[in-house]
C-alpha positions in Angstrom: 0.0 0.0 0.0 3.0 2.6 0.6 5.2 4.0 -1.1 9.8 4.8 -0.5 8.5 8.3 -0.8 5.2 9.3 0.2 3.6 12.7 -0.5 3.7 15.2 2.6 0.8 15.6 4.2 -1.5 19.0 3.0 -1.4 20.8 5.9 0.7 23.8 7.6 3.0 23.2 10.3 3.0 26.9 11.7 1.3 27.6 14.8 -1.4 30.6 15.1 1.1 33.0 16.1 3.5 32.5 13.1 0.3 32.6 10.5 -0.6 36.1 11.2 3.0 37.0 11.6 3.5 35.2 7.8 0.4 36.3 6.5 1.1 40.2 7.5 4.2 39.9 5.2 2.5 38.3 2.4 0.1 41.1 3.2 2.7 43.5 2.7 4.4 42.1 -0.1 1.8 41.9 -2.3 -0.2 45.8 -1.5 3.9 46.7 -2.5 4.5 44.9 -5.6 1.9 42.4 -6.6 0.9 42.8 -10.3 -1.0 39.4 -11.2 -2.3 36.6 -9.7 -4.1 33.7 -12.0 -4.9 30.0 -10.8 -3.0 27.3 -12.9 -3.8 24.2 -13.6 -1.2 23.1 -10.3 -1.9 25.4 -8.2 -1.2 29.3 -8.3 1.2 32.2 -10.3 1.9 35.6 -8.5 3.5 38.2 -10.6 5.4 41.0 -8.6 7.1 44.2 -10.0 10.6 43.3 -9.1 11.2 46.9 -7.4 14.0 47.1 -4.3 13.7 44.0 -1.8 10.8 42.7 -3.6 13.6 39.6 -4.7 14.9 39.2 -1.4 11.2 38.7 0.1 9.5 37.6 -1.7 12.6 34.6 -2.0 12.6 34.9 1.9 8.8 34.3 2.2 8.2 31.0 -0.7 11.5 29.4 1.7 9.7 29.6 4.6 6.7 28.3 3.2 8.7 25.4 1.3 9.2 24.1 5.4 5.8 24.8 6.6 3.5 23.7 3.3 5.9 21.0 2.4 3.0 20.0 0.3 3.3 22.4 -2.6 6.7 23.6 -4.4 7.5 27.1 -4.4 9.6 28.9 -7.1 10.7 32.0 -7.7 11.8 32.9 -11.2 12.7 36.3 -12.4 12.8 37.8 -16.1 13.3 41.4 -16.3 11.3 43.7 -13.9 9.2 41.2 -13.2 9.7 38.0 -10.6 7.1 35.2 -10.7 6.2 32.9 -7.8 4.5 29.5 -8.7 3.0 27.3 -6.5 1.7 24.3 -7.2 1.2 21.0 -6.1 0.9 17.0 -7.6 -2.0 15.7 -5.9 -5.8 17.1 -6.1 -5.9 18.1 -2.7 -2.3 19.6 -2.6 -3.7 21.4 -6.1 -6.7 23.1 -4.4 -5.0 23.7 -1.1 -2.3 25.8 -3.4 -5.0 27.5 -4.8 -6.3 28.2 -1.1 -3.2 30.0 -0.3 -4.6 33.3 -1.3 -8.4 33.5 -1.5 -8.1 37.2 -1.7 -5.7 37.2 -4.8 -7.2 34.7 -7.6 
């Protein structure tokens, strides 16, 4: 029935304290920068106007996330002004909880 490498559970690991803290710099981040967010097919795509520390946070913020929503994979690419965060996920449930993420954006 089991697998060598089973999927992570779809859950957070952060405690109620570290989700507002987390969530106040997503927050922030994306009232600063945030240009586009669209559901995929696996999961999500932000598009941020790569202005000054909008790299370095926005790289900050998808590594933390990558320990506490070990669920979904988090990458940041950049191509010009712009950097693009995708989120997705491999299962159906790790799909929608991606998409989850940020109600208020997509």
């Amino acid at each position: 029935m089991g697998s060598d490498q089973e999927s992570p559970p779809v859950a957070c690991t952060l405690g109620i304290g570290d989700r507002v803290q987390r969530a106040a710099r997503w927050a922030a981040l994306t009232a600063r920068a945030l240009r586009r967010a669209s559901r995929t097919e696996r999961g999500l795509r932000l598009e941020f106007d790569a202005g000054p520390g909008v790299g370095d946070e926005l790289r900050s913020l998808a590594a933390l996330e990558t320990e506490c929503c070990a669920f979904a994979r988090w990458s940041v690419s950049a191509a010009g002004r712009q950097l693009t965060l995708e989120v997705s996920g491999d299962s159906e449930e790790a799909v929608a909880a991606a998409q989850a993420l940020f109600p208020a954006l997509a």
